[in-house]
N, C-alpha and C positions, 0 to 999 in steps of 0.2 A: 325509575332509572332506565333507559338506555341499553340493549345487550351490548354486551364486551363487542368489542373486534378481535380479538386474540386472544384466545384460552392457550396459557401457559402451565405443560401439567410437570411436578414431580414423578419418577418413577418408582424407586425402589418405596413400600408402604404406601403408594394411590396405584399405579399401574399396575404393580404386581405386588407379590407377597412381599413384608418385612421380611428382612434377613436378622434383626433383633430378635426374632421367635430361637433362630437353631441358635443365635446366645444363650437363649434362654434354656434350651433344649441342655446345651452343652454342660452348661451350670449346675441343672439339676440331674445328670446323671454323674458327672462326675463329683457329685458332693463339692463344689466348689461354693463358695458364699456368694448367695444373688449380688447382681450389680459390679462385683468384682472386675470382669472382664472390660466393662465400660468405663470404670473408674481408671483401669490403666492406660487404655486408651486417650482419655482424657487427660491422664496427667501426661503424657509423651506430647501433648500440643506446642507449641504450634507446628511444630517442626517434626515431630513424630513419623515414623515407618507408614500408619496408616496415611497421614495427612498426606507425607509427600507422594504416596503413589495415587492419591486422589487429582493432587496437582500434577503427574505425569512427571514428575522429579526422579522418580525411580523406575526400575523396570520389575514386572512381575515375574520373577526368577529366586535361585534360592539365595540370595543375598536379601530379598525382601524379605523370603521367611525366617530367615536369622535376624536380620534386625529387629523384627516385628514381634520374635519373638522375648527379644532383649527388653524391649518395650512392653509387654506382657509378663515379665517376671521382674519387672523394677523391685528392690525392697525396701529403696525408701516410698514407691507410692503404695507398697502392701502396708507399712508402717502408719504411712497417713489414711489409709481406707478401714483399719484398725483404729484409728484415735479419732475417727471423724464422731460428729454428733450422733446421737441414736433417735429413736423414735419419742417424738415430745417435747423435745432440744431443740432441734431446728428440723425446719424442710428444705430439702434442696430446688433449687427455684427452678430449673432447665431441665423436668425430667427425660432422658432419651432424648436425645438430641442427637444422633448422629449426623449433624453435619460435621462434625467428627468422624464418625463414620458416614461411610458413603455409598453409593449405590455400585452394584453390581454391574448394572446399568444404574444404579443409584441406591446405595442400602442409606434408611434413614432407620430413624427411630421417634417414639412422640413425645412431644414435646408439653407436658401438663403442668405447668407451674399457674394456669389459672385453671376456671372454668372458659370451656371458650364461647366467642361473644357469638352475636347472631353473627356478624360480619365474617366471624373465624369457623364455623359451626360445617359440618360435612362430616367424614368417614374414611376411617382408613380399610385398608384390605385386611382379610380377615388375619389373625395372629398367627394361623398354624398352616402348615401345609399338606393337606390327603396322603402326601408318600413322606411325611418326616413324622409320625402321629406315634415317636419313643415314647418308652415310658423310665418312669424311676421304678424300680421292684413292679408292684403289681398296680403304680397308680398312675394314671396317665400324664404326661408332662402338660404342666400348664402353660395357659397360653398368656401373652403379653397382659390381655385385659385384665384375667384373674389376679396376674400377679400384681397388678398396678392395684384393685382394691383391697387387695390383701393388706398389701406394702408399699405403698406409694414411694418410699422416700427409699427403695432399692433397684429401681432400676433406675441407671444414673443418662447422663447425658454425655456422648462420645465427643460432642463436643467442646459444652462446656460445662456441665456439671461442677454447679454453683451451689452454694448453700444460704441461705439466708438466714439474718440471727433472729432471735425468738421477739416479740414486738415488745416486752417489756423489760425494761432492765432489771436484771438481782438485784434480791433484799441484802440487808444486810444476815439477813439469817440464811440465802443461799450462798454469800460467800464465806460465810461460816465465822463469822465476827461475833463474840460476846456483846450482850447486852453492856451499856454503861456501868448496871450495878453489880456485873457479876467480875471476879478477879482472875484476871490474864491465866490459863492456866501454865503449869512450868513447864516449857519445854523439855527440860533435861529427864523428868517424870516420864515421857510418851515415846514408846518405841518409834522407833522410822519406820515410814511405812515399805513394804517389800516394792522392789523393781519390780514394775508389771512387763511382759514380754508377747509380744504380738503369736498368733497361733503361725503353722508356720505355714508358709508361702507356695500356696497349690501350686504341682506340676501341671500345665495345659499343653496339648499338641498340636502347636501352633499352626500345623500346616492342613491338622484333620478339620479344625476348628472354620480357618479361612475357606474349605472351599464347601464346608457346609453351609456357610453363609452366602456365597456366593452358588450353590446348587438350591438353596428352597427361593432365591431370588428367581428363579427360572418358572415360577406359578406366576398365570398373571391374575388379576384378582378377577370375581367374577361378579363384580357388578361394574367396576368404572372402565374395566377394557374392552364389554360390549358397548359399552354406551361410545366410549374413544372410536372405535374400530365403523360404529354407526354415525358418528360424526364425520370421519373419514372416507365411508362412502357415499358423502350427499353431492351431489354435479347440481349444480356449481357448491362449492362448500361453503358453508355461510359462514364461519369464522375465519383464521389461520389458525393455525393449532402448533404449541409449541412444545419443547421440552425442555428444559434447566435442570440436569440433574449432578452430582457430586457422582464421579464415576472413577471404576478400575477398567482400565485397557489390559486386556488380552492378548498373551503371544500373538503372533499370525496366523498360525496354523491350528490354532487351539480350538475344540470344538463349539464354544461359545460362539465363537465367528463368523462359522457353515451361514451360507444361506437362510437354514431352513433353521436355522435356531432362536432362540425366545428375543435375544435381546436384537437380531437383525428382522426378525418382522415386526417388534413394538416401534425399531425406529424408522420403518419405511413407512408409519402410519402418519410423520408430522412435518411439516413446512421445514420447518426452524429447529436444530435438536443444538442443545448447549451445552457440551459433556465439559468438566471440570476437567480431565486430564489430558484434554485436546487443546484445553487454552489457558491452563498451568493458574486459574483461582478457581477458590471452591464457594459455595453457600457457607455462610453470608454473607458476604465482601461483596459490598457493595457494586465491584465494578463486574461483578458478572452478572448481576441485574440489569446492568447499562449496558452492557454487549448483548445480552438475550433482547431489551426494548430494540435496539439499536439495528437488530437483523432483523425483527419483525416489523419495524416502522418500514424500512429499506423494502423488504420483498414487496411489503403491501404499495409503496411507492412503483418501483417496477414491474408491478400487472398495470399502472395506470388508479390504482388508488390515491386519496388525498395522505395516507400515512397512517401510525398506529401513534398516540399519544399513551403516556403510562396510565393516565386512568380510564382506559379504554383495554386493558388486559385485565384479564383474571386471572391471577395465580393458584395453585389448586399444591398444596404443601403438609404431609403432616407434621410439622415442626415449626411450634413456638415462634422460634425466633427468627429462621425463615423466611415464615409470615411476616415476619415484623420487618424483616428487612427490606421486605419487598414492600410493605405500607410506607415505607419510607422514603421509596424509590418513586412512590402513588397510584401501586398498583393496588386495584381489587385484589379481596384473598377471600378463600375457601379455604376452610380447616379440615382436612381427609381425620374423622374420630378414629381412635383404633376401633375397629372393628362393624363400622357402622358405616359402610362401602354404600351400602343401598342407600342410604339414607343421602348421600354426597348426590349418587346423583338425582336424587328426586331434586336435591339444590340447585344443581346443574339445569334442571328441566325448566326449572321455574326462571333460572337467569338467561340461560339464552334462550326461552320459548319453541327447542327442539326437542320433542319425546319421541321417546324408543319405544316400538312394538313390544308386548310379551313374549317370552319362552326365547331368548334371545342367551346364548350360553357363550362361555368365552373360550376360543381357541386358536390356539396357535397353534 
């Protein structure tokens, strides 16, 4: 096959660290029950605090931290995140998905409802961050990967965090039916069973929480941002190079912003950047797959290229669905693993026939 014309990367979880990890972080020191925080998330969709400041519907101020936090203490979704299946029941299909959540410059999370194929197969950034490395009491907080083989079916998907039902249907002995010969027992005999009641409803600090996710996004990862930044400085540059990411916009004056800060040199590195709250959709929706093809066909058009067709980008994503949305669109996809950066871009090397020197480290 062919190299791409246009590598199109995710940010948050390929370019730089997940901000899923200080979820995680969070979770476990404050005794919170795993996957909780993303389950509320989830159920606040479509229209949710997080969503809409990804679409740039809101402004980041403290009316977002109040809503977001209204969002974060729902008791009817503690209620539902308390009666969902457990382990063995069901699996949830979309694990981590935040295209619900969103990047920083793009916070994601991964997306494991299969194995991924060859076609989907790469590396995400590593789960943790060198300057967030909490612990719980004396054991160290673990990181996304851990918790994914531990528990797969607890870290949820921020965005859609689905559940699938089990592949066979109940006996009649799991719904709890007497055999033909045996007689109806008397109801009036059997006490009622007690009202079960949900434990009760974690306080989270919704504003310490947000900008922890938004500070360990400020690592860029340290395999796929030398290899970007080496891509970046080839005269002439053999690809274009893009970015789609699901984003929160920053005050003005807000440090994030500075010049010299993480998320204005990751975006001085790409042709084409597609931030979700500068053009009010997010991943997956379709139509910002069509506006990211749409500005890379276009620029390649006015240097004097013949244009970029969709199956002539490579999208580079750690999230499922995502992927999938962009397969649909007919772009190539690269699956970012959690935790297995290096290994993306060995992908990388192999599909556009560009390798990077050794001892090559990442910095902004």
């Amino acid at each position: 096959m062919a190299p791409p014309k246009a590598l199109l990367f995710d940010i948050g979880g390929v370019c730089v660290v997940s901000p899923m990890q200080a979820i995680v972080n969070y979770e476990q020191e404050n005794h919170i029950p795993s996957g909780w925080i993303n389950f509320a998330i989830s159920r606040s969709a479509p229209n949710g605090y997080w969503q809409r400041l990804e679409r740039g519907e809101v402004k980041l101020d403290d009316s977002f931290i109040k809503g977001f936090d209204h969002d974060l203490h729902s008791a009817q979704a503690w209620e539902e995140f308390n009666r969902r299946p457990r382990d063995g029941e069901k699996r949830l299909k979309d694990l981590a998905n935040p295209s619900q959540l969103g990047d920083p410059v793009s916070l994601k999370a991964e997306s494991a409802d299969s194995q991924p194929t060859d076609q989907d197969r790469g590396a995400q950034s590593p789960s943790s961050d060198s300057k967030s490395g909490s612990t719980t009491g004396n054991r160290p907080s673990k990181s996304l990967k851990e918790l994914a083989k531990e528990n797969p079916t607890q870290l949820g998907d921020p965005v859609s965090l689905k559940a699938e039902t089990a592949d066979s249907e109940p006996t009649d002995q799991d719904r709890g039916a007497s055999s033909p010969a045996s007689k109806s027992p008397d109801p009036t005999s059997q006490s009622p069973a007690p009202p079960t009641s949900s434990p009760t409803l974690p306080t989270i600090s919704t504003e310490t929480l947000f900008w922890s996710m938004m500070n360990i996004s400020r690592t860029p990862d340290p395999h796929i941002y030398p290899y970007l930044t080496h891509l970046a400085s080839l005269h002439p540059r053999p690809f274009l190079l893009g970015a789609l990411s699901n984003t929160v916009t920053f005050p003005p004056d807000h440090a994030f912003n500075a010049p010299e800060s993480t998320a204005t040199a990751l975006r001085a590195l790409f042709d084409v950047f597609v931030a979700s709250a500068e053009v009010g959709m997010r991943k997956p929706h379709r139509e910002i797959y069509e506006l990211a093809l749409q500005k890379l066909d276009g620029l390649d058009r006015r240097r004097g290229g013949s244009g970029i067709s969709a199956g002539e980008v490579l999208f580079l994503d750690d999230i499922g669905e995502n992927l999938r949305a962009g397969r649909a669109v007919g772009f190539r996809t690269l699956k970012v693993v959690l935790g297995e950066s290096e290994r993306a871009v060995k992908e990388l090397e192999e599909m556009t026939g560009v390798r990077m020197g050794k001892g090559r480290g990442a910095k902004l």
